[in-house]
C-alpha positions, 0 to 999 in steps of 0.5 A: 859678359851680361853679367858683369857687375859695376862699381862707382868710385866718388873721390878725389885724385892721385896723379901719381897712382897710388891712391884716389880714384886712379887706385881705386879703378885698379882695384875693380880691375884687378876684382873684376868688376867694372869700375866709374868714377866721379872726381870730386877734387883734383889733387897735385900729389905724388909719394911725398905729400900734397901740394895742391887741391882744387875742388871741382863745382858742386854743380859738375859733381852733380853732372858727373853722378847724373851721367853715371846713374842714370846709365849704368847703374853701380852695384857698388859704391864708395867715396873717399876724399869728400871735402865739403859739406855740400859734396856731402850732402849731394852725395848723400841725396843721389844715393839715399834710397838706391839700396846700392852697398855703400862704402865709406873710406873717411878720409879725414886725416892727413899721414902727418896726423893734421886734420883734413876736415873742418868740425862741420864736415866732420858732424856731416859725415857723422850725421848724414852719409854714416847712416846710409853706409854699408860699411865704414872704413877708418883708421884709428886716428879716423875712428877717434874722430868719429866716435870722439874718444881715444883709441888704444888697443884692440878693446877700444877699436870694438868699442869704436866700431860699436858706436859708428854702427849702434849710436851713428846709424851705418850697417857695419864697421871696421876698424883699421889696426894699422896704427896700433902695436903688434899684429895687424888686427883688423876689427869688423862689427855688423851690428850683432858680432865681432869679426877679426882679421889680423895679418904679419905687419911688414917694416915698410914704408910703402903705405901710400892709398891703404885705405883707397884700396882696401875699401876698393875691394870691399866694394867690389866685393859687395858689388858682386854679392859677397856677405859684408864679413867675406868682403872684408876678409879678402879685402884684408888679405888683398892689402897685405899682399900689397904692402908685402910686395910694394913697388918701392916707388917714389922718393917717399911713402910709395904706392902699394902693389894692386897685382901682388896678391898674384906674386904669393908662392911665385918664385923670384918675384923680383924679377917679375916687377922690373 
């Protein structure tokens, strides 16, 4: 087991499982790799909504990436719920120059659609952790906040991925078409061609830590050596099996199944979830 590979989850938390660090560290375990994390934010939230946020001291946050980096180095990194501009920049100072893959999931906008950044977080984003990115992950209401126009159609979503690699510096990017109608087509850009990766979109409401756990998996996959495009098509298919299995937990938008790409052609998988 010598050569097993690691990856850094930076985020905030989900009590509840879904999302966060805690579903992040379940997406290493499931891809076999050995998942770290450092918290940014401790989150009072469940299926149905945020209740509370309290951010955790740049100072600890510094602390936590210290003991992480300095011991167990990642082969993969990633970062989610980053609140503010000097979480941002901490960040963006302890990975520069680590030449470790890095995946940004830009948590910015809420489900409901409300914003969760200020204007200078977002400039932040654009302008100091997108350039050190690997891979950037957003969704289309994300992606129109980066690129700064709107997202319609498949067509947009290239042209979206176009700027965040060309205009604001990251290796790669792939825009989400969840929010978009028809298939579920999924728009990768590398700086020289365009991937596709469309899938079934299932009527469920069972959505909660999409975004958490696929770029998980992307990093993982990076962590253990994977070329950009094949990290993103079994992220891709890893998430579609789990909004296709959900748990239907909660009494909102339930989590996601991090162990249903096992349920594919297993017979009475219900029975196997109770």
């Amino acid at each position: 087991m010598s050569n097993i590979k690691s990856a850094l989850t930076i985020a905030g938390t989900d009590p509840t499982g879904g999302a966060g660090i805690q579903a992040d560290l379940k997406v290493f375990q499931e891809r076999e790799v050995y998942g770290m994390s450092v918290i940014t934010s401790v989150v009072a939230q469940n299926t149905l909504g945020v209740q509370e946020v309290q951010h955790l001291s740049i100072d600890f946050i510094e602390k936590q990436l210290d003991a992480v980096l300095k011991d167990i180095p990642p082969q993969g990194i990633k970062t989610g719920m980053i609140a503010t501009v000097d979480m941002m920049k901490l960040i963006a100072r302890k990975i520069a120059n680590t030449n470790i893959p890095y995946v940004i999931d830009p948590v910015m906008v809420a489900k409901s659609g409300d914003s969760l950044m200020e204007e200078e977080s977002r400039r932040v984003i654009r302008d100091v952790l997108i350039p050190l990115a690997t891979v950037v992950t957003p969704n289309v209401p994300e992606a129109e906040i980066l690129v700064d126009f709107a997202i319609k159609d498949q067509e947009d979503a290239k042209k979206a991925a176009k700027v965040i690699v060309d205009d604001l510096g990251a290796q790669a990017a792939v825009v989400k078409g969840g929010h978009l109608q028809g298939e579920a087509i999924d728009v990768l850009y590398d700086g020289g061609e365009y991937y596709y990766f469309k899938d079934a979109r299932f009527d469920t409401k069972h959505t909660h830590g999409t975004g958490c756990t696929f770029s998980a998996v992307i990093t993982a996959e990076l962590a253990k050596g994977k070329l950009i495009k094949d990290a993103v098509a079994i992220g891709k298919e890893y998430i579609t099996d789990a909004i296709q299995y959900s748990l239907e937990l909660g009494k909102g938008n339930g989590p996601t199944n991090h162990w249903g790409y096992r349920l594919k052609g297993v017979p009475n998988h219900e029975e196997d979830m109770e």
